[in-house]
N, C-alpha and C positions, 0 to 999 in steps of 0.2 A: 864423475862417474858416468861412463858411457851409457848405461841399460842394455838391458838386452836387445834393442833394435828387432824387435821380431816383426814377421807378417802375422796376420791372421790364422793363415794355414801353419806357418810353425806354432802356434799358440794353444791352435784347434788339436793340434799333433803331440803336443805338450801333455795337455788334456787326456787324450785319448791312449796315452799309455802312464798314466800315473796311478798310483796303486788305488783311488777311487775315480776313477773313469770318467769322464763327462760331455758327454755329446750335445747338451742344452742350454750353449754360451748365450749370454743376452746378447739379442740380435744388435741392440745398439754398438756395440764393440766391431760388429762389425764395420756397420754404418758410417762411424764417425771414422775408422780407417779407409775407407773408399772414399767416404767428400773430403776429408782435411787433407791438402797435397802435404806429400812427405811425413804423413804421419805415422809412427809405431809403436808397437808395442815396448814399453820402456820398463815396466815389471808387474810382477803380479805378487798379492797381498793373497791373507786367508782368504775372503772374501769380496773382492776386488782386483781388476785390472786397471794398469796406470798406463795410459796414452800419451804420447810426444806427440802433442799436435803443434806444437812452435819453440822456438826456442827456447819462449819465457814460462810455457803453458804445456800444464798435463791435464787431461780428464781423467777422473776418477772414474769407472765405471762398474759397476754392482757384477759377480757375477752370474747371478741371478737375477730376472724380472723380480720387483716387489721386494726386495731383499731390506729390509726391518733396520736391518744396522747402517747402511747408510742414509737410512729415512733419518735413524735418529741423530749423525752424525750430520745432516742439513739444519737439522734445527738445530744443531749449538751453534754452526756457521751462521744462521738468521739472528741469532742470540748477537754474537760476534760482530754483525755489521755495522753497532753502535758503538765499537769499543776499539781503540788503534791500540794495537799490543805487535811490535814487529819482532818478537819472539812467540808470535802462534802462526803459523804457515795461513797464508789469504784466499779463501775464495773470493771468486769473480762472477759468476754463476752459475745458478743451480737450473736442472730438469729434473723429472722422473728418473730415478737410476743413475744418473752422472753428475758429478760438479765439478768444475774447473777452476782448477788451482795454479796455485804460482807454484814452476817448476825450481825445486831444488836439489842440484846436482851432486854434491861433492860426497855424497854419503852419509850413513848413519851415525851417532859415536861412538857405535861398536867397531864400524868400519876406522873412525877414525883413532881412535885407543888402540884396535889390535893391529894396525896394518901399518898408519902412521906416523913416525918417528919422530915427528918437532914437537918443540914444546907445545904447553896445555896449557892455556888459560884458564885454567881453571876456576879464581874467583869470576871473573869475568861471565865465565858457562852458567856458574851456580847464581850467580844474582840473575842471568838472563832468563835459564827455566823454572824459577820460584816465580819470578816478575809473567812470565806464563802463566806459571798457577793459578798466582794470583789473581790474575784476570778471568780465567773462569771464573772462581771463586767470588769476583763480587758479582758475577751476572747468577749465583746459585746452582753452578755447576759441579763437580769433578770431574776431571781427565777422566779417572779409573783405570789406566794402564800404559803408567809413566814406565817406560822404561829404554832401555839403551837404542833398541829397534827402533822405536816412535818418537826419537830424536835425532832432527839433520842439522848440518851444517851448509853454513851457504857460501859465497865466495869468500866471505869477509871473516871467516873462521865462526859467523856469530851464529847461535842456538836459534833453530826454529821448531815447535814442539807439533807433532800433528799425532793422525789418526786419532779421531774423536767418536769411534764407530760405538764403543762403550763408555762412551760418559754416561753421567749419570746426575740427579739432582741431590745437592748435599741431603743427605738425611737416608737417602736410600740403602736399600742392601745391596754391600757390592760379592757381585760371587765370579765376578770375572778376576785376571790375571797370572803372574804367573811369579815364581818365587826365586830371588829373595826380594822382591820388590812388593810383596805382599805377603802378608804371615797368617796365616791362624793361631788361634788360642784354644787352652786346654779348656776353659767357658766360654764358650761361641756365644758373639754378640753381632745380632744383625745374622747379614750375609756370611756365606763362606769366609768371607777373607773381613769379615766386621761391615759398619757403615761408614759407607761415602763420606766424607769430608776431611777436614783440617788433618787427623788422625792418620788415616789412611794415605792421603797425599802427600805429607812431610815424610811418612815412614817412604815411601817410594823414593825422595827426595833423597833422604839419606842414604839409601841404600844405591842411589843413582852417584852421590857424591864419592862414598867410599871405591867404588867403580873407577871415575875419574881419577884419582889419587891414586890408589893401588895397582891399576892394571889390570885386576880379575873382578870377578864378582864375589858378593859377601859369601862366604862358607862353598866357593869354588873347588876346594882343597878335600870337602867331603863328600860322603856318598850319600848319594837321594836321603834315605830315612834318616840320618846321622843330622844334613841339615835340616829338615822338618822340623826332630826333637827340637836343637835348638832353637829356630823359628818359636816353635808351639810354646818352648819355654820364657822366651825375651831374652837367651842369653845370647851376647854379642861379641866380636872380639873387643881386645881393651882397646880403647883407645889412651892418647894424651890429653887430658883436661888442661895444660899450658898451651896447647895447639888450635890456633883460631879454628881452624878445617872441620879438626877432630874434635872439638866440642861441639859445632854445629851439627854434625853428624850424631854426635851420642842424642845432643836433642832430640832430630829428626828422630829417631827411633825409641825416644820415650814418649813423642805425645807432647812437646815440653810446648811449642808453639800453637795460641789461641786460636788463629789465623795463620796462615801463609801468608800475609801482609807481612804479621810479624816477624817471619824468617825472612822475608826480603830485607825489611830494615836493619835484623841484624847483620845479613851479610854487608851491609852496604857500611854500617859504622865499622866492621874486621877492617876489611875491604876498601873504604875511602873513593870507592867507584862511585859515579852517576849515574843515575837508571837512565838508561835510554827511552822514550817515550813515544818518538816519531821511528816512522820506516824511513826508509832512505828512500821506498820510490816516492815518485810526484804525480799530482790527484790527476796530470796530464796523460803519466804513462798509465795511471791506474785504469783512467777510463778509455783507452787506446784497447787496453788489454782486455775490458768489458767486451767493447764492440769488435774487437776480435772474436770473443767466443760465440759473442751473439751470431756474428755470421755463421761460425760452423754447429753452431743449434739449426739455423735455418736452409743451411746445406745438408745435413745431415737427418731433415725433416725431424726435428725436435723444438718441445714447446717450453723454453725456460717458463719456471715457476716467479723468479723472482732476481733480479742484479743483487748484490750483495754492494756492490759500489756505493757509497751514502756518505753524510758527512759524518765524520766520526768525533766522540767525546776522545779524551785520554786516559787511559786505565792506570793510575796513579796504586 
């Protein structure tokens, strides 16, 4: 996926005629495209801008001074520094308003489900983004907004899960997301959409699987209130209970896994795959790519908080 390859002033221009207008870009966005050579605008998020500053390397950057959700989205990255999981996308370093990630190109899995045509890995994808989960999950986290969007693919076709702007700590109330990857109940428990954990996360899970499988999304076929009801009620399409896939999936959407550990290991006895453990880069290029961005923190007159580069446990 190319990006948008923008300047500033197309970005600024962007801004400036979208149906809520915006003239009060964080000044760092600019910054960091005037010091970093050749670097551009490569997309823009709800709340964030994503910078090409090297071929390996995007900055994240808030589009707001102060802006709360990528404060909180630094600290699960700080969380993370102890933990090697090469299916959650890597920062390299953090500042005030930006962190620098490992860029990955090839697009979303929405991008890749609607647009392209080769086969799907399917068990493969599903042991990669639970083995994600998972790994939040033993550092006491959830995602909170698994879904097609906030999943890319990297050269090697394999799953890397990002945008952690709303996690959350298990237990909390989650009232972010968006549906069917999150349901309400006719007795609300918790947050909007319930509490943060195992529940919430596998229900996202499976309804990310059925995706992969089918081609569309869960209750695609209906209209807004049509699928709510069903949401609000638990009712689901049928599946096949003889069908490794599809029983995983009905799981997913009962609740049936204690953990998301659990649904890794079951996918992995369906399945007969090896979890993958390590990333493929090396602590050589990992720290090349540090002191990369350290220089364009210090070109760009910014003060990193903290390297996220450390030696890491393995998230089993």
């Amino acid at each position: 996926m190319a990006g948008l390859n923008w300047t500033f002033e197309q970005l600024a221009a962007y801004f400036s005629h979208s149906p809520r207008p915006r003239s009060d870009l964080n000044p760092i966005i600019k910054q960091l495209l005037s010091a970093c050579p050749n670097a551009s605008v490569f997309g823009i998020g709800g709340h964030s801008a994503l910078l090409r500053v090297s071929s390996a390397l995007v900055a994240k950057v808030s589009l707001e001074p102060g802006d709360e959700r990528l404060r909180n989205e630094q600290t699960v990255f700080e969380s993370l520094a102890e933990v090697g999981c090469p299916n959650l996308v890597r920062c390299y370093l953090r500042a005030a308003d930006v962190s620098f990630l490992e860029l990955v190109a090839n697009g979303t899995l929405h991008d890749r489900i609607s647009i392209i045509t080769k086969p799907r890995p399917i068990l493969h994808w599903m042991l990669q983004l639970s083995h994600a989960a998972a790994c939040l999950e033993t550092l006491g986290h959830s995602h909170g907004d698994i879904n097609p969007l906030n999943i890319l693919l990297d050269d090697n076709d394999q799953i890397k899960l990002i945008d952690f702007d709303h996690s959350l700590k298990v237990g909390d109330d989650l009232d972010v997301g968006y549906e069917p990857y999150v349901r309400q109940r006719r007795k609300p428990i918790g947050g909007l959409f319930g509490v943060a954990g195992p529940v919430t996360e596998q229900f996202a899970l499976g309804s990310v699987f059925w995706y992969m499988t089918r081609g569309s999304e869960l209750y695609s076929e209906l209209e807004g209130p049509d699928q709510v009801d069903r949401l609000l009620d638990g009712i689901f399409p049928t599946t096949d209970p003889q069908d490794p896939i599809d029983r995983i999936i009905r799981n997913c959407w009962d609740g049936y896994y204690l953990r998301i550990a659990d649904l890794v290991n079951d996918i992995q006895v369906v399945s007969g795959l090896a979890l993958q453990t390590r990333d493929t880069e090396t602590l050589s290029q990992r720290q090349e790519r540090t002191l990369l961005c350290e220089r364009y923190c210090n070109m760009a007159s910014l003060t990193p908080t903290q390297s996220t580069t450390k030696r890491e446990s393995i998230c089993l």
